[in-house]
C-alpha positions in Angstrom: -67.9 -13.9 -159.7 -65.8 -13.4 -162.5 -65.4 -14.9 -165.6 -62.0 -14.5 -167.4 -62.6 -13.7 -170.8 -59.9 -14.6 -173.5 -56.9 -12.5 -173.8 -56.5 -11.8 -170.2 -52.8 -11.7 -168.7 -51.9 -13.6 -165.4 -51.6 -10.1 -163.8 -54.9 -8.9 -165.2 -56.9 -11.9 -163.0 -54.6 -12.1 -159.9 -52.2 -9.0 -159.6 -53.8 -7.5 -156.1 -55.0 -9.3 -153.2 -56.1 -12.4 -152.8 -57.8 -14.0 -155.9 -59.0 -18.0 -156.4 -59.3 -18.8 -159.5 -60.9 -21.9 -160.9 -59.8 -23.3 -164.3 -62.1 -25.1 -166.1 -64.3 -26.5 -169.4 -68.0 -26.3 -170.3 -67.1 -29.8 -171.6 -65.7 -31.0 -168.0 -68.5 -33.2 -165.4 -66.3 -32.1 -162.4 -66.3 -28.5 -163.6 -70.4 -28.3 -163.6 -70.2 -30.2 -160.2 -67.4 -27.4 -158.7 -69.1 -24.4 -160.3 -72.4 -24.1 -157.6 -69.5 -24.0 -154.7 -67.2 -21.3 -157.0 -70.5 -19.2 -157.0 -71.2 -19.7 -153.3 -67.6 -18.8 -152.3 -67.8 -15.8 -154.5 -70.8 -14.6 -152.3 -69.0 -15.3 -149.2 -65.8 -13.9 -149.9 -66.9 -10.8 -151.7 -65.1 -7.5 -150.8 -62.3 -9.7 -149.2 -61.2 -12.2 -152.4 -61.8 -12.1 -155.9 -63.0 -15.7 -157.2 -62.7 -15.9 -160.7 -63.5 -18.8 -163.3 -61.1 -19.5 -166.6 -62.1 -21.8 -169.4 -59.3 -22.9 -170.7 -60.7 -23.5 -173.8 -60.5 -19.9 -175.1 -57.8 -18.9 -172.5 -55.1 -21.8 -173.5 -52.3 -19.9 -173.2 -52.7 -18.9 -170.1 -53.7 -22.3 -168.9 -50.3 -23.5 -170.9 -48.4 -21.4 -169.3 -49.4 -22.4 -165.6 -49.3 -25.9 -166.7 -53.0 -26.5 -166.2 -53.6 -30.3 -167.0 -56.1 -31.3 -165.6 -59.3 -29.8 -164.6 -61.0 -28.9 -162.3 -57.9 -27.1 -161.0 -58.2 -24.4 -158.5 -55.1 -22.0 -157.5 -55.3 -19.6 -155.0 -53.3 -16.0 -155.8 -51.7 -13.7 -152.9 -50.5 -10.1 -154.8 -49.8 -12.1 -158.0 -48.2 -15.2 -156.9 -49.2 -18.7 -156.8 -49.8 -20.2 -153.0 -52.0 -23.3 -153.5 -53.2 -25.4 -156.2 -55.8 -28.2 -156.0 -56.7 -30.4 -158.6 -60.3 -32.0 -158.5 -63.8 -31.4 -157.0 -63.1 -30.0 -153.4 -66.1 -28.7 -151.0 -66.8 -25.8 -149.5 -65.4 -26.2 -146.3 -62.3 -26.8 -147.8 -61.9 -24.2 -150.1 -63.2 -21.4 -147.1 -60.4 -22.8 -145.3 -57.7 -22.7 -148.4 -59.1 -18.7 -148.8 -59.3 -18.0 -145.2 -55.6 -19.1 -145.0 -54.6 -16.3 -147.3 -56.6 -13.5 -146.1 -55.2 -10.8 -143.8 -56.2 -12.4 -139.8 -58.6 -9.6 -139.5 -60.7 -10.8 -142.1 -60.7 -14.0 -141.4 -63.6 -13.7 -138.5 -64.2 -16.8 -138.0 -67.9 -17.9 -137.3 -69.1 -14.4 -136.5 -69.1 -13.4 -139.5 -69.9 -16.2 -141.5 -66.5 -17.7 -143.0 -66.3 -21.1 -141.4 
């Protein structure tokens, strides 16, 4: 896990691969409530997908610039470019799914290997 300190370009957090990156605010209830499931996912995903968190209090112009206006909001990268975005709290299940979508099929795996 990841987190995006201030300064950092678009490219810099999700140039290569597949990245999900969850944009967020110390000050946001949702945010606290997403972050245990960010961490998990992180765990899960490690070597295949880069989870990264942003507060977009001291990284505003990126946020502004991907027209973050709400938070949570999650978008998931592939090489750079922007295939999904959810706003709000979503569960694990889900967001395996959203990553799994992303991912090269043989690294998916399915149950065998953990990513359900």
């Amino acid at each position: 896990m990841e987190n995006v300190s201030a300064g950092k370009t678009l490219d810099e957090i999700a140039g290569q691969g597949v990245s999900l990156v969850d944009f967020g605010a110390p000050w946001c209830g949702p945010c606290k409530v997403q972050g245990p499931v960010i961490h998990k996912l992180a765990e899960k995903f490690q070597g295949l997908a880069s989870v990264k968190e942003v507060d977009i209090d001291q990284n505003r112009d990126l946020a502004m610039s991907l027209g973050i206006q709400s938070v949570p909001t999650l978008i998931l990268f592939k090489d750079g470019q922007e295939v999904q975005r959810l706003i709000g709290l979503h569960n694990e299940a889900k967001l395996t799914q959203v990553i799994n979508g992303a991912l090269p099929e043989e690294n998916t795996g399915g149950a065998e290997n953990g990513r359900t």
